[in-house]
C-alpha positions in Angstrom: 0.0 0.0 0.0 1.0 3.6 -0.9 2.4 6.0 2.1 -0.5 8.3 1.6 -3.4 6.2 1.2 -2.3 5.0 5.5 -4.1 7.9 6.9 -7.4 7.9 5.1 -7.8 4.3 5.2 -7.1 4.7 9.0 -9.6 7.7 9.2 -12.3 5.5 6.9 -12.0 2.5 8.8 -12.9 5.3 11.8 -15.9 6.9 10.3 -16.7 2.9 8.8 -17.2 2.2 13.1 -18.8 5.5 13.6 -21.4 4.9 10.6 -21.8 1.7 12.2 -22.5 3.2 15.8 -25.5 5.1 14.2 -27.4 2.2 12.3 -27.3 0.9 15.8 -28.7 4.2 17.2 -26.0 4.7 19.4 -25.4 8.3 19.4 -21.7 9.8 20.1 -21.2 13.8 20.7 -19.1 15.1 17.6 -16.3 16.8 20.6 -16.2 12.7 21.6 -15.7 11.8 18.5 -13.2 14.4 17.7 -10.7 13.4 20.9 -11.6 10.2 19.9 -10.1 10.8 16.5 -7.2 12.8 17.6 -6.2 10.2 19.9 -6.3 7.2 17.2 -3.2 8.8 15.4 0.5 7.7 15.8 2.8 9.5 17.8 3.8 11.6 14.7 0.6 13.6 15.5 1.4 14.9 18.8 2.1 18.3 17.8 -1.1 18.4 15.7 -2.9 16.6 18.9 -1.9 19.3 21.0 -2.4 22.1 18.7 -6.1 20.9 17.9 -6.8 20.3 21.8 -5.5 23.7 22.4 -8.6 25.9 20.7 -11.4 27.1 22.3 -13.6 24.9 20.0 -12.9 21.5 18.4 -13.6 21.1 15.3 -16.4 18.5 14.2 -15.0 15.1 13.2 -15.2 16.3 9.4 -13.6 19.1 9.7 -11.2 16.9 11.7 -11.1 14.5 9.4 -9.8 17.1 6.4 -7.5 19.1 8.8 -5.9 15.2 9.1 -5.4 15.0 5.5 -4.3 18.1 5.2 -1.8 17.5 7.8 -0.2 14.2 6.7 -0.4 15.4 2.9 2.0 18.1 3.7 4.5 16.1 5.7 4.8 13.9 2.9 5.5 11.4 5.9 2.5 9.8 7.0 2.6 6.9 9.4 3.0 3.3 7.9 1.8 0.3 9.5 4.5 -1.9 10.9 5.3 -4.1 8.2 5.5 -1.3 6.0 8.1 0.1 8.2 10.0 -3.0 7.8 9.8 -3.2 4.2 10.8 1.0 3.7 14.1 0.3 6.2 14.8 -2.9 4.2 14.8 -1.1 1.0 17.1 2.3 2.3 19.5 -0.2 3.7 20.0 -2.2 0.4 20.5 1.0 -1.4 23.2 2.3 1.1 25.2 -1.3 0.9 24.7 -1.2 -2.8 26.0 2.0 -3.5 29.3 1.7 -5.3 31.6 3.7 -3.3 34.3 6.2 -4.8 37.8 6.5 -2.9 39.5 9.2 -4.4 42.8 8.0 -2.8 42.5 5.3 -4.6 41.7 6.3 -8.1 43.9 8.6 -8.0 46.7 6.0 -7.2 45.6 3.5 -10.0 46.0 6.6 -12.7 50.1 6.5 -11.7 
């Protein structure tokens, strides 16, 4: 799976349970619903997390739910699942080891 499909198929999976909730006429207040959210997210959101607690009003869980988006669209570094992780670290590594590597000391004592 792609890096930035993680968050919205975290936040649909969300709004799947919520939808859910409803046909089962269980009510939950959108400012629940909105911690709720906030609280769902990797570490990686704890600035956002605090910054979004911090106002004077929450905003609803759609709003929430686009201000999310927005967020891990511009980091460009949205959370992976743990196998992802593992497969993203294997990949960096092999390109590192890979990497043909150019002494200079050397080269320039093969050219004498």
């Amino acid at each position: 799976m792609k890096d930035g499909n993680v968050v919205r198929q975290h936040l649909n999976l969300f709004f799947d349970a919520v939808d859910k909730l409803k046909d089962m006429e269980i009510e939950i207040h959108d400012d629940l619903l909105s911690i709720m959210m906030l609280y769902s997210l990797s570490p990686e959101f704890e600035n956002f997390r605090v910054a979004i607690e911090s106002r004077d009003k929450l905003p609803t869980p759609y709003e929430l739910r686009i201000k999310i988006i927005e967020e891990a669209d511009a980091r460009g570094n949205e959370f992976r699942s743990p196998n992802e992780e593992a497969f993203y670290g294997k990949r960096q590594e092999k390109r590192n080891f890979n990497r043909p590597r150019h002494n200079k000391s050397n080269n320039s004592n093969q050219s004498r």
